[in-house]
C-alpha positions in Angstrom: 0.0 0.0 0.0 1.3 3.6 -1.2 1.5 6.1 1.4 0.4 9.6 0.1 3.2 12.3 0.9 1.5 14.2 3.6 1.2 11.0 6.0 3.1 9.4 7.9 3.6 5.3 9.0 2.7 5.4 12.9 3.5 2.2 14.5 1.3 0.7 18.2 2.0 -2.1 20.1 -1.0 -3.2 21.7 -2.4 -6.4 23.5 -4.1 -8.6 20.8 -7.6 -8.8 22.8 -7.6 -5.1 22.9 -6.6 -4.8 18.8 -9.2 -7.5 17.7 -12.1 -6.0 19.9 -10.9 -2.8 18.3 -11.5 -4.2 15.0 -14.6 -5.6 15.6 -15.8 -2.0 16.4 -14.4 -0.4 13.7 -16.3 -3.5 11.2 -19.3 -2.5 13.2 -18.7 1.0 12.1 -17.4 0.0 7.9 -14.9 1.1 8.9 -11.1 0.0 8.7 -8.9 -0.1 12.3 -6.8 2.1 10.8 -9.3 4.7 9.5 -10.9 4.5 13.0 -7.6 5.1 14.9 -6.6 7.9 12.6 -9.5 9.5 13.3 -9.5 9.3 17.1 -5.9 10.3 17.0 -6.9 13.3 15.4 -10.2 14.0 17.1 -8.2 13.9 20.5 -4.8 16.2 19.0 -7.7 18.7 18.5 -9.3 18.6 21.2 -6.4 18.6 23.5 -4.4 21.3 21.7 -6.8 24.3 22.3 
């Protein structure tokens, strides 16, 4: 998978049940883990840098 040129790679380590129940919600949402955690990365940079 390309990467476009404004993002960036950021690599978790995490306990598996807590990635696979993650990944269940993020199905739940069609969604993709890694769209979900993007987004609550940024939703929480946001709202923590005001």
């Amino acid at each position: 998978m390309t990467i476009r040129e404004e993002n960036q790679r950021f690599v978790v380590v995490i306990e598996k049940e807590v990635i696979e129940a993650f990944k269940l919600l993020a199905k739940k949402e069609n969604r993709s883990a890694s769209n979900l955690a993007a987004t609550l990365i940024k939703n929480y940079v946001e709202k923590h840098s005001k």
